[in-house]
C-alpha positions in Angstrom: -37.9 -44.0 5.7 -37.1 -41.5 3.1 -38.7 -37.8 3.5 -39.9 -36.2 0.2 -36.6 -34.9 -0.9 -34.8 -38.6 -0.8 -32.8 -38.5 2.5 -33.9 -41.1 5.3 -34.1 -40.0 8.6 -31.0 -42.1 9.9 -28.9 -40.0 7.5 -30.3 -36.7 8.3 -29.8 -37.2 12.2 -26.3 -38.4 11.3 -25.7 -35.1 9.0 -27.3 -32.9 12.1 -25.4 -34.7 14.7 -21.7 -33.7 12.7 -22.5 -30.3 11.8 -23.8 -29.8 15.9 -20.8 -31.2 16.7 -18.4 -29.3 14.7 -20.1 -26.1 15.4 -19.4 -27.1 19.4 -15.9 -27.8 18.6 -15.7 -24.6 16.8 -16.9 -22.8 20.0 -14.8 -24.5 22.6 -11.7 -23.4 20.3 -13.2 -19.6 19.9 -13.5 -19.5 23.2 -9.7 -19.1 24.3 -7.7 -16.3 22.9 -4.8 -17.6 21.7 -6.9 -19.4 19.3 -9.1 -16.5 18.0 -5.8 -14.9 17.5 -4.0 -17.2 15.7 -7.3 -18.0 13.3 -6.8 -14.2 13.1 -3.4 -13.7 12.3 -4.1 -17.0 9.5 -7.0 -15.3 8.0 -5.3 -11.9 7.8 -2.4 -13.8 6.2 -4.8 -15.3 3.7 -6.4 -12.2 2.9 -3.1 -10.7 2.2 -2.5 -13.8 -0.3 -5.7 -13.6 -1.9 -5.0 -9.7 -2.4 -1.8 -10.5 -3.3 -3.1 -13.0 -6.2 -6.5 -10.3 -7.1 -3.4 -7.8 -8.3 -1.5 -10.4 -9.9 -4.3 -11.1 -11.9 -5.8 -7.8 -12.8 -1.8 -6.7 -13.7 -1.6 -9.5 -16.3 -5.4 -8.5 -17.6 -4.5 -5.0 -18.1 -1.5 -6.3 -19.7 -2.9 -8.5 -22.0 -6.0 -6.1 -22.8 -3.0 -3.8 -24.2 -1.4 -6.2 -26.0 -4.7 -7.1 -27.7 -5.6 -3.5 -28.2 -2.2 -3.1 -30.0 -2.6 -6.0 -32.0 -6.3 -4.6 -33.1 -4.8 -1.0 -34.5 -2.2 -3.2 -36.2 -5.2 -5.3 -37.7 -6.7 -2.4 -38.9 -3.9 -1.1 -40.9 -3.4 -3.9 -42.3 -6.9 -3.8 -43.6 -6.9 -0.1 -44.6 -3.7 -0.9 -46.6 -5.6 -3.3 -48.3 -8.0 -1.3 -49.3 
């Protein structure tokens, strides 16, 4: 029988019984040391990427925010020649 926001029971006991079960097999792998270290030593390593990639990108902004800064200036002598 479906509750009021369109999921049947069977379904919902089926999405609770996965997510209680990954959570446990989260916790049994958490639980030894080696493994919190090497999620660690992974997370630090993706932090370092994702840091890695922030700079990129804020380099390249700054650079094309110059650029376009330039090319505005340039713009506008063209129009006060113009004039």
């Amino acid at each position: 029988m479906a509750n009021k926001k369109g999921m049947n029971s069977v379904a919902a006991g089926l999405v609770g019984a996965a997510v209680g079960a990954a959570v446990g097999a989260g916790v049994v792998v958490l639980s030894e040391e080696k493994n919190r270290k090497k999620i660690g030593k992974k997370f630090n390593e993706f932090k370092e990427d994702g840091q890695k990639v922030y700079s990129d990108i804020k380099d390249k902004t700054e650079e094309l925010s110059s650029q376009g800064e330039e090319k505005v200036e340039e713009a506008k002598k063209v129009v006060k020649s113009k004039f």
